[in-house]
Structure formats: structure tokens, C-alpha cells
ZAKE-277825 format. One record per residue (C-alpha): y, z, x; residue number from 1; residue in three letters. Coordinates in steps of 0.1 Angstrom, whole numbers, always signed. Example, Ala and Ser with C-alpha at 12.3 -4.5 7.8 and 13.67 -1.06 7.14 Angstrom:
<nodes>
+-------+-------+-------+-----+------+
!    py !    pz !    px !  nr ! rest !
+-------+-------+-------+-----+------+
!   -45 !   +78 !  +123 !   1 !  ALA !
!   -11 !   +71 !  +137 !   2 !  SER !
+-------+-------+-------+-----+------+
</nodes>
This chain:
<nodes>
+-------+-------+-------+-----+------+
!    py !    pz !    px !  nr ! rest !
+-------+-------+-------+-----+------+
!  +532 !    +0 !  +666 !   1 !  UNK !
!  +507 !    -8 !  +640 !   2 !  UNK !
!  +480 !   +13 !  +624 !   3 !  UNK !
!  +446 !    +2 !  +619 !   4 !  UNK !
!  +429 !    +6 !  +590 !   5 !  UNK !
!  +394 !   +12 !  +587 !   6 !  UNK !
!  +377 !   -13 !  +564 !   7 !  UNK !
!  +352 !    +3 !  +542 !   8 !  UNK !
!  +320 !   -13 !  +526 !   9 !  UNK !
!  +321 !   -18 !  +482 !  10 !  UNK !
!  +299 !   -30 !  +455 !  11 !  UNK !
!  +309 !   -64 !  +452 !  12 !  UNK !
!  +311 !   -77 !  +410 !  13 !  UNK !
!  +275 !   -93 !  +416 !  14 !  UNK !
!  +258 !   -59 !  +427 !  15 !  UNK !
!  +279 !   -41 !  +401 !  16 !  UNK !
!  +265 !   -60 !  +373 !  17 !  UNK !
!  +231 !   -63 !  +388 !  18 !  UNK !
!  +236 !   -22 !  +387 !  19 !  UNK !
!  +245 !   -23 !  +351 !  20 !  UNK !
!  +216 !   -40 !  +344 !  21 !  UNK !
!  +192 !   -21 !  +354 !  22 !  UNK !
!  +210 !   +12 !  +337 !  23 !  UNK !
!  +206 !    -9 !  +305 !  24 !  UNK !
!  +173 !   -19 !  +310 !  25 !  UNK !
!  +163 !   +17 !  +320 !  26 !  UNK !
!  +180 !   +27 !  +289 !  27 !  UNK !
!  +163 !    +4 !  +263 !  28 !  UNK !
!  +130 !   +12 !  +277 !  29 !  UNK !
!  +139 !   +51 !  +272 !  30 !  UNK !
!  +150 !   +46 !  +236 !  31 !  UNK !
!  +115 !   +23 !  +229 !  32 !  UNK !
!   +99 !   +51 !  +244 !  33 !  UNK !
!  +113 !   +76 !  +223 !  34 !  UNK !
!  +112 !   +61 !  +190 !  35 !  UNK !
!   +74 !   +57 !  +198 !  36 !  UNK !
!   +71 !   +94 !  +205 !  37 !  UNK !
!   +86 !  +102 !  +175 !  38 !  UNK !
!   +63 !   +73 !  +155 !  39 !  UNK !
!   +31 !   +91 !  +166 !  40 !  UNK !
!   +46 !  +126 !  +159 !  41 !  UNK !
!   +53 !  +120 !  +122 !  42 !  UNK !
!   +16 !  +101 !  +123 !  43 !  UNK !
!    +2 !  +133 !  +138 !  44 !  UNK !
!   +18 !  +155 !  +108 !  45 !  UNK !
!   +10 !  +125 !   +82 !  46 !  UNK !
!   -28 !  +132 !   +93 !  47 !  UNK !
!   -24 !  +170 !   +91 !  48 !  UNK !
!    -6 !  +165 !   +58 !  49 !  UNK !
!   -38 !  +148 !   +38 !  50 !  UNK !
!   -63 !  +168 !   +52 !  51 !  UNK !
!   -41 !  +199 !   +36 !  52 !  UNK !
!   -41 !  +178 !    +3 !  53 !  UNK !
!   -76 !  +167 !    +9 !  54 !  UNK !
!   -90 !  +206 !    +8 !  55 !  UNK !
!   -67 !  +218 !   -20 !  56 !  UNK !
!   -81 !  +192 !   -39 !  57 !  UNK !
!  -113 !  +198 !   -35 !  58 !  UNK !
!  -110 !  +236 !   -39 !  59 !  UNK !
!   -93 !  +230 !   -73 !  60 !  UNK !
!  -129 !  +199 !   -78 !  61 !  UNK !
!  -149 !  +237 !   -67 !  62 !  UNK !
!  -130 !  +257 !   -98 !  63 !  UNK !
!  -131 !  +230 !  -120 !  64 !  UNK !
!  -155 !  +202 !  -115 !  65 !  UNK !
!  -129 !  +175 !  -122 !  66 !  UNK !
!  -100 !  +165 !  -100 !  67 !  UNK !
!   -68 !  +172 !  -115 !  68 !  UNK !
!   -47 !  +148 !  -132 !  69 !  UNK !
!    -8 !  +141 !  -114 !  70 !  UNK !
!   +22 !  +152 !  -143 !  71 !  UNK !
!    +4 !  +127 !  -164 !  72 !  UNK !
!   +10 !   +95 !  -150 !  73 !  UNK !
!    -4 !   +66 !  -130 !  74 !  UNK !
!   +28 !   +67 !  -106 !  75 !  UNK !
!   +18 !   +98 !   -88 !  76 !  UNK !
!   +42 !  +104 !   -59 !  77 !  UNK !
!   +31 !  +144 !   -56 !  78 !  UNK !
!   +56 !  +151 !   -29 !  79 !  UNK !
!   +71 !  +189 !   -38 !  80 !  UNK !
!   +49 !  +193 !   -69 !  81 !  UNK !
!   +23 !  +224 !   -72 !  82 !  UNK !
!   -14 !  +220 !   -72 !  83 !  UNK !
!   -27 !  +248 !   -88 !  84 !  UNK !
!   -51 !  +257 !  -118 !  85 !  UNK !
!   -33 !  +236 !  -143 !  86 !  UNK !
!   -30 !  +204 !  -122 !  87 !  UNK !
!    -7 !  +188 !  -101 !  88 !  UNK !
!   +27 !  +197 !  -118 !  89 !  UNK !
!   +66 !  +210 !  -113 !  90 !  UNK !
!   +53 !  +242 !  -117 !  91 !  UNK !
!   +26 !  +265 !  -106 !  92 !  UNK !
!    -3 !  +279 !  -133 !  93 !  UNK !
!   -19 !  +314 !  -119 !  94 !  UNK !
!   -45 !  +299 !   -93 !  95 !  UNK !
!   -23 !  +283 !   -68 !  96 !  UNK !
!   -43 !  +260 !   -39 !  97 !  UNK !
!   -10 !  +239 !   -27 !  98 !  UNK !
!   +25 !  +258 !   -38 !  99 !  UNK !
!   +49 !  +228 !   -25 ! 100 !  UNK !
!   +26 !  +194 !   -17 ! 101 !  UNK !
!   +40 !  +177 !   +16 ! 102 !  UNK !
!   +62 !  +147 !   +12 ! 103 !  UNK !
!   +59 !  +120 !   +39 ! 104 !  UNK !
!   +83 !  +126 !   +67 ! 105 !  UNK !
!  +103 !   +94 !   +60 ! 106 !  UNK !
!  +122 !   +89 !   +27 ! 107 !  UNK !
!  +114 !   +53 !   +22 ! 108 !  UNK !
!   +78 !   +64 !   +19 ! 109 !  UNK !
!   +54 !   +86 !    +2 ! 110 !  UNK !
!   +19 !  +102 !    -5 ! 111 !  UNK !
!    +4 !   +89 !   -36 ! 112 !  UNK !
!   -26 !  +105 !   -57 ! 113 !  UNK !
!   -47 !   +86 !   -84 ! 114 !  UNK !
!   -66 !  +104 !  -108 ! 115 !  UNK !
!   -98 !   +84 !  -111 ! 116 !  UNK !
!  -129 !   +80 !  -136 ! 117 !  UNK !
!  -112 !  +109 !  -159 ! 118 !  UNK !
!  -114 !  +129 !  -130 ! 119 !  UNK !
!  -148 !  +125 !  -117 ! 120 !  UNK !
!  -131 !  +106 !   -88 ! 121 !  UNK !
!   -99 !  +100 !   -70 ! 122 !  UNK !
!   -80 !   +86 !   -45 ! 123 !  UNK !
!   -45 !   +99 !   -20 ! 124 !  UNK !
!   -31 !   +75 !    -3 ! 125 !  UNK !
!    -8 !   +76 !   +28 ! 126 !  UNK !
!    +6 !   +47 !   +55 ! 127 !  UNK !
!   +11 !   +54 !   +89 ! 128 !  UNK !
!   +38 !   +35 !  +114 ! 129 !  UNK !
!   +11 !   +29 !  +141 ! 130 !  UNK !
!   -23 !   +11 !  +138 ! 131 !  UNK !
!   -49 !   +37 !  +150 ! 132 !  UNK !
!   -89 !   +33 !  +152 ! 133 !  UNK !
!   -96 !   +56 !  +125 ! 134 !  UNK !
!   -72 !   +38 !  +103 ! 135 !  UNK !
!   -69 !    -4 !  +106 ! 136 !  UNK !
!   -34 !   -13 !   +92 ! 137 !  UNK !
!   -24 !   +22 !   +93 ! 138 !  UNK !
!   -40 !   +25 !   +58 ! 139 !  UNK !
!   -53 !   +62 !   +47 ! 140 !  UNK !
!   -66 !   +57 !   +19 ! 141 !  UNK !
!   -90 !   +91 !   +10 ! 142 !  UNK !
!  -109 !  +100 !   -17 ! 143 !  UNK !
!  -140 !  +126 !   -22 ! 144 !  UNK !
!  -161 !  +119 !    +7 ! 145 !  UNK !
!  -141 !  +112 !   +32 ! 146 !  UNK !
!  -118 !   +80 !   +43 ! 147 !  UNK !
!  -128 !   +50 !   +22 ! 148 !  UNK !
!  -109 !   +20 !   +32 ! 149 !  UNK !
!  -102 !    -5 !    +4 ! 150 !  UNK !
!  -114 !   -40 !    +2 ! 151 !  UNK !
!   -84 !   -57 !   +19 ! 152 !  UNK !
!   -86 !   -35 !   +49 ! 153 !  UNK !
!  -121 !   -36 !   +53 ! 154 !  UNK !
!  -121 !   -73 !   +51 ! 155 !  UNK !
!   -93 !   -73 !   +79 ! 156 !  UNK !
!   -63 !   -83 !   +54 ! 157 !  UNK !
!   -29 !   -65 !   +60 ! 158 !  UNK !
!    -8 !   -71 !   +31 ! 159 !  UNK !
!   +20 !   -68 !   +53 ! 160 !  UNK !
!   +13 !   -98 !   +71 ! 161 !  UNK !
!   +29 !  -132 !   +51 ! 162 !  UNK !
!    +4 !  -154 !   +72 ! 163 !  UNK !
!   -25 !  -137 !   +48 ! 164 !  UNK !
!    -6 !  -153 !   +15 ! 165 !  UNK !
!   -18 !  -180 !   +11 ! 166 !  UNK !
!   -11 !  -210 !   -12 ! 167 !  UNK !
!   +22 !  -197 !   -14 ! 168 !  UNK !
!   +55 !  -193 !    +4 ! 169 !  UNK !
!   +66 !  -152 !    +8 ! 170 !  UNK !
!   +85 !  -134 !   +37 ! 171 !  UNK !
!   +87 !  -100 !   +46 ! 172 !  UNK !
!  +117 !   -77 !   +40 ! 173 !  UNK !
!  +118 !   -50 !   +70 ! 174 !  UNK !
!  +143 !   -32 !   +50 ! 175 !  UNK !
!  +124 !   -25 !   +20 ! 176 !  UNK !
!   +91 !   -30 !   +40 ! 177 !  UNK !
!   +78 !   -53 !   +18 ! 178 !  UNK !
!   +66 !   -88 !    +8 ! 179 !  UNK !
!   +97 !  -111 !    -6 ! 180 !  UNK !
!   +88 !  -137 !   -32 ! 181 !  UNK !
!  +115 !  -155 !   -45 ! 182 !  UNK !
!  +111 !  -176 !   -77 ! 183 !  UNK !
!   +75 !  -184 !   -87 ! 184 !  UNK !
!   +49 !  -179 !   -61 ! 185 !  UNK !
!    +6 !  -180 !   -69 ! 186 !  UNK !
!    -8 !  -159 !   -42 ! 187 !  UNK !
!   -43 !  -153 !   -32 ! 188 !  UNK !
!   -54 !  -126 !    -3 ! 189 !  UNK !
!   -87 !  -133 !   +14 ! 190 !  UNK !
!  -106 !  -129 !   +48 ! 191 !  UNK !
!  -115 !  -157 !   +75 ! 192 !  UNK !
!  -147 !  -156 !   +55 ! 193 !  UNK !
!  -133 !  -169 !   +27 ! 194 !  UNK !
!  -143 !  -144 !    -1 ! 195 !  UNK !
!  -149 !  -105 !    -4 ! 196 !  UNK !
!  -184 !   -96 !   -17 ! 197 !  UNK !
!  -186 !   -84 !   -48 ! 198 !  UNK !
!  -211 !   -57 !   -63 ! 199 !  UNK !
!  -206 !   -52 !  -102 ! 200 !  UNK !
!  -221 !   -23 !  -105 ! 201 !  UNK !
!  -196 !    -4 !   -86 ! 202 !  UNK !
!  -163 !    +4 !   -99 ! 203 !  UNK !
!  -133 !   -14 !   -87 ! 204 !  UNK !
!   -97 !    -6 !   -86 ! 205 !  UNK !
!   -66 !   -27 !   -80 ! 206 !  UNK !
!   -34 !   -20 !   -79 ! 207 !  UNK !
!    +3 !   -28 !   -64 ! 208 !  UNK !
!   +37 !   -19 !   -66 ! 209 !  UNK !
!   +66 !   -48 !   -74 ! 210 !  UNK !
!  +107 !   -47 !   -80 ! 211 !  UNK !
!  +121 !   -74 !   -89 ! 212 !  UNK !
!  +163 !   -81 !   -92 ! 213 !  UNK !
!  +184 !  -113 !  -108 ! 214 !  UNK !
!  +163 !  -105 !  -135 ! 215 !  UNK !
!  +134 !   -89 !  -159 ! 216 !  UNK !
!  +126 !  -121 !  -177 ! 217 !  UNK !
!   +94 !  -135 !  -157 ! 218 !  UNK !
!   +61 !  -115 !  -152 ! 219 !  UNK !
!   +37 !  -100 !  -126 ! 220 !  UNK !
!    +7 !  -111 !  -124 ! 221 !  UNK !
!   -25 !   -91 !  -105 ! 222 !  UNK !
!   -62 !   -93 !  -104 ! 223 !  UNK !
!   -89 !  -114 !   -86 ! 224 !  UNK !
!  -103 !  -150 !   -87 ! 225 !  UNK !
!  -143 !  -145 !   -91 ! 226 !  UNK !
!  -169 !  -166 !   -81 ! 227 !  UNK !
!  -205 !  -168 !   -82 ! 228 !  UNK !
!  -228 !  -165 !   -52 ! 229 !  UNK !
!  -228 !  -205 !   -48 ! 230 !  UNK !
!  -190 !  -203 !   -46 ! 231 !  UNK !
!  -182 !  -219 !   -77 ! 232 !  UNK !
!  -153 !  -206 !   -93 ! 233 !  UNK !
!  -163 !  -186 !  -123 ! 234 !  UNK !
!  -139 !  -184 !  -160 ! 235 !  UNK !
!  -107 !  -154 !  -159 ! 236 !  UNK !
!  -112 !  -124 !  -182 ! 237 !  UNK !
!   -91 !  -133 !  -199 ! 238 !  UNK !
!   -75 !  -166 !  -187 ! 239 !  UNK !
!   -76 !  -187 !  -158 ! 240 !  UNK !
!   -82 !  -156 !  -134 ! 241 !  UNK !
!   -93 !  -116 !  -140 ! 242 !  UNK !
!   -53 !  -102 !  -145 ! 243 !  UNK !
!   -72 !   -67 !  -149 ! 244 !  UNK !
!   -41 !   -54 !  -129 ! 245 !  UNK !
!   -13 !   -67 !  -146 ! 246 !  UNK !
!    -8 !   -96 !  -174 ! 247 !  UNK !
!   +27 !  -109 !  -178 ! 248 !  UNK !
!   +38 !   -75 !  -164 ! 249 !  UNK !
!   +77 !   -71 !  -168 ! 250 !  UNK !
!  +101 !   -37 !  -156 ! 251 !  UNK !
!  +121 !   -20 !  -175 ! 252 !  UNK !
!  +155 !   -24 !  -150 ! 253 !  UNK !
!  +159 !   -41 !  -117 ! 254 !  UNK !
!  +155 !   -25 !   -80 ! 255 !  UNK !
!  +131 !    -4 !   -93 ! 256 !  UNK !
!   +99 !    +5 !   -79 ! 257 !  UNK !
!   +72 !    -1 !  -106 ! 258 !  UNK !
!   +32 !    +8 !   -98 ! 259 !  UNK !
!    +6 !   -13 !  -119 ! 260 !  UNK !
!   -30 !    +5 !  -113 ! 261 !  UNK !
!   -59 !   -20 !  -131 ! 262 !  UNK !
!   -27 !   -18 !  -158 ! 263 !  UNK !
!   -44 !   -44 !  -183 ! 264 !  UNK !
!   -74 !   -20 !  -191 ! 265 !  UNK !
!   -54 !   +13 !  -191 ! 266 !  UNK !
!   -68 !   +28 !  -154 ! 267 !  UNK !
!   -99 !   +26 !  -163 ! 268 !  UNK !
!  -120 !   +11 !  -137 ! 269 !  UNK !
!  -136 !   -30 !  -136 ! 270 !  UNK !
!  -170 !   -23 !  -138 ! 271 !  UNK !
!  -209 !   -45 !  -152 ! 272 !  UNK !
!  -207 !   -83 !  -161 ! 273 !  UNK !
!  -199 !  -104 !  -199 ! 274 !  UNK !
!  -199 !  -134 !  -204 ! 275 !  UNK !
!  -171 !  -123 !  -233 ! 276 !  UNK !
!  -141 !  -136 !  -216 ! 277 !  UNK !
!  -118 !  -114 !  -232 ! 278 !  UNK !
!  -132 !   -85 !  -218 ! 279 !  UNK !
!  -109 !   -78 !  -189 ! 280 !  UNK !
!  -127 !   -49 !  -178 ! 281 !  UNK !
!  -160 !   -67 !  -170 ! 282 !  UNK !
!  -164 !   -96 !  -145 ! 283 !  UNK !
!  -179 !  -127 !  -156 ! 284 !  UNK !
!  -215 !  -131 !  -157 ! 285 !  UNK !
!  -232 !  -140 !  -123 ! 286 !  UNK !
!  -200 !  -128 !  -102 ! 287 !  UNK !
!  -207 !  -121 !   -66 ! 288 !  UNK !
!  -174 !  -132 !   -49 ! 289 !  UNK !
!  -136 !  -129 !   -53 ! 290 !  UNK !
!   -99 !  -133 !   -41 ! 291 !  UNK !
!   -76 !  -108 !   -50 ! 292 !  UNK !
!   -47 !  -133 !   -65 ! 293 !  UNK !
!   -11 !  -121 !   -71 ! 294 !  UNK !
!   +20 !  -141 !   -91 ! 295 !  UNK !
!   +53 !  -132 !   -93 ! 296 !  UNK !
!   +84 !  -145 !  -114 ! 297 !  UNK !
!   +60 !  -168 !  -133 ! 298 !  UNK !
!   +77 !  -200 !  -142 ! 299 !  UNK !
!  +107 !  -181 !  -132 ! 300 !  UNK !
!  +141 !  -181 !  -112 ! 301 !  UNK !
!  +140 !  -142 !   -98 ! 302 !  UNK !
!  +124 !  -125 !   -67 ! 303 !  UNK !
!  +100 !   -99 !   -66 ! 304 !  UNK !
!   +94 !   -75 !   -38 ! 305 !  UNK !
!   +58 !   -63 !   -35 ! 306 !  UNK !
!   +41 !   -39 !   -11 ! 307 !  UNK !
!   +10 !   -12 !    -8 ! 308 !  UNK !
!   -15 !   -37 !   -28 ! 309 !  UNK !
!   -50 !   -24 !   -25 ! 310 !  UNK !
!   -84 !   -35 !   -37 ! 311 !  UNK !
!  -105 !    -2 !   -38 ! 312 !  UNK !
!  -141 !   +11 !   -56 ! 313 !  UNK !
!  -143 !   +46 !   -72 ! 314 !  UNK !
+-------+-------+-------+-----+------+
</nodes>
């Protein structure tokens, strides 16, 4: 006699992989999902963070009618320091408004506070992961009466974006989430417009932060091309262009981080017109437009990193 067996119904390989597909695709979609989540969370407490900063500062403004200076330097990362009666420091004085300043909740990045105008002024500085409509290119950028966006942002230039370089050929490093210049590269920043407006009364700022490795030997370069209301371009205090930032800047060691703030006048702010071109801290005479121009490894074989430039008034 035979037996009969009972066929039974299976996947055949095509459903199988169409199956595996989905799960994959169902998976991916998870994780994008998640690491958004988690994006806006550590926004949300990046937002929290600077308003707690914010009011600490200006309690210690209320005490002392200047805003504090940061352990003495221009490169102020104040994550873990104490704000209290003698300043932003390692260690707390009697009055404490902030024991232990928040740090940003990644370690590749960080708050940073600039003393301003001898302390008549400042600014804190913090970069968010998404784009937001408080905050175009994810840019805080705070100082005593409120949110003050610099000139870049305002004028809808990301820094982070290598299609705004222009004249010169840069990438972008995702790693070190910066700009990648490798040999000599003239770069200048500026809106569709063409130009950012310029006021000379105010009190301008700019600043950037550049490593460089293969080498020490060729400078930074950082400041603005002016021109006059008729768009002519206008003579460099001193040179070619206004290096206020940083002349022929150089670091001390390779794949380091190294923060130039309006470095070729000492912090002190750009501010009035003179015709005296080696005056750096004035813009020419008649100014009323301007590019913010950057150069790196002048005349040089090296490559620089760059990231959080920013073109601010007091």
C-alpha cells in the first residue's frame, strides 16, 4: 500500500526575500525615526540650557553692571566652570548664580561665551542639529536682549554649506563637521544679494575657529571685503582686504582647535570710518557694503578645517 502525503503550502525564496525586505525597510525607518527623536531631545535641553545661562548672566549684569569675563580668554568654552561673583571660573567666589554651567550634550560640541565691549556686552553661542523657526541654520547666537542672529544668518548664509564659498574650491568634513580647504583657498561668504549692508556706527564682530594638519607654516586669513554704496570696491585696512580677524594667523600645533575673535585688533570691536589704512579697527571711509572673505594655507601646501564663522554687531 502507499501512504499519501499531504502537500503543505511554503514561502517560496521570492516571498521570503520580498518579506525580508520589508523587515529592513521597517527597520531603517525605525532607527531614522529614532535618531530624530533623540536630535530634537538634545535640541529641547540645548534650548533649556541657554536660557539657564542666559538669566545667570544677567543676574550676575544686575550685581555687577558688567558681564563677567570667561577664565580670561577669548576661547571661552564654559562647559563645567562656575558663574558666580568673581566671574566665570574653575571655582566658585561667595555669590554663586550657576555652580556647574551645562556642557552641550554631544562631545564634539560646545557652548561658547564672549565677553564683549569690556563687558558692557556679550555674546553665548550654541548650534543645534535641527533647523527650527526661531533659529535658521540652527544658530543661537544670544546676547543681552534676546536672540540676535549674526550677519551670515540673517543674510541666509550657512557656513556649512560649500555652495556659499565662493571663488574657491572647499568640501565639508561630516566627521569634524567642518569646512575642508586643502592648500591655498581665497574665500568670500555673501548673500544672493550680493553684499551685506553695512552701518559703521555699530560695532562689528568676526570671528572663526580653524585647525590645520601637514603643517603650521602658512596663515589664516579673516575679515571682510568693503565697498562703498556704488559697489566699488574700497582699500583693506590694512592690505588688500579688512584682516581685522586674523592676519597671517598661524597655530601653535596641528589638529588643534584654534578660535580667532576680531584677533588683529585684540577683541575689541570694528567700529567709525578712516581713511588711515592702517587702522584695522575702522572701515574705510564711505563704506556701506561688504563680504566676509576667508584664506587659508596662504601660498601654502596644508589643509585647514574651519567651522562656526560668524559675522555679528555688539
Amino acid at each position: 500500500m502507499f501512504k499519501k502525503f499531504k502537500i503543505q503550502s511554503a514561502f517560496t525564496l521570492i516571498e521570503l526575500l520580498v518579506v525580508i525586505s520589508i523587515i529592513g525597510i521597517l527597520s531603517t525607518l525605525s532607527v531614522v525615526a529614532l535618531n530624530n527623536a533623540r536630535s530634537k531631545a538634545r535640541d529641547a535641553r540645548r534650548l533649556s540650557d541657554i536660557k539657564q545661562i542666559n538669566l545667570a548672566l544677567e543676574l550676575y549684569y544686575n550685581e555687577t553692571g558688567v558681564y563677567p569675563p570667561a577664565s580670561g580668554t577669548l576661547d571661552a568654552n564654559i562647559a563645567g566652570l562656575c558663574l558666580s561673583d568673581i566671574g566665570i571660573s574653575s571655582t566658585c567666589g561667595t555669590l554663586v548664580y550657576l555652580q556647574k554651567i551645562p556642557g552641550d550634550p554631544l562631545n564634539n560640541r560646545d557652548y561658547q561665551y564672549r565677553q564683549l565691549s569690556s563687558g558692557l556686552s556679550y555674546r553665548l553661542f550654541a548650534q543645534l542639529e535641527n533647523d527650527i523657526p526661531e533659529y535658521p541654520s540652527g544658530s543661537i547666537s544670544m546676547g543681552p536682549n534676546g536672540h540676535s542672529p549674526d550677519l551670515l544668518v540673517a543674510n541666509g548664509i550657512d557656513w556649512r554649506d560649500v555652495d556659499n564659498w565662493k571663488n574657491c574650491t572647499v568640501s565639508w568634513d561630516d566627521e569634524l563637521q567642518a569646512i575642508k580647504a586643502v592648500n591655498y583657498q581665497s574665500c568670500s561668504l555673501y548673500p544672493l544679494s550680493g553684499y551685506i549692508f553695512i552701518d559703521t556706527n555699530q560695532k562689528y564682530y568676526i570671528e572663526a575657529e580653524y585647525m590645520t594638519t601637514g603643517g603650521t607654516t602658512y596663515g589664516f586669513y579673516l575679515g571682510t571685503i568693503s565697498y562703498d554704496s556704488a559697489k566699488n570696491v574700497l582699500p583693506g585696512h590694512p592690505g588688500s582686504y579688512d584682516y581685522f580677524g586674523a592676519l597671517a594667523a598661524r597655530p601653535t600645533s596641528t589638529g588643534v582647535w584654534n578660535l580667532v575673535m576680531n584677533k588683529k585688533i585684540n577683541g575689541q570691536p570694528r567700529t567709525g570710518e578712516s581713511a588711515t589704512q592702517s587702522l584695522c579697527d575702522r572701515w574705510h571711509a564711505g563704506t556701506a557694503l561688504a563680504r566676509v572673505y576667508i584664506a587659508s594655507n596662504h601660498n601654502g601646501p596644508q589643509i585647514t578645517y574651519i567651522r562656526n564663522v560668524r559675522f555679528y554687531v555688539e
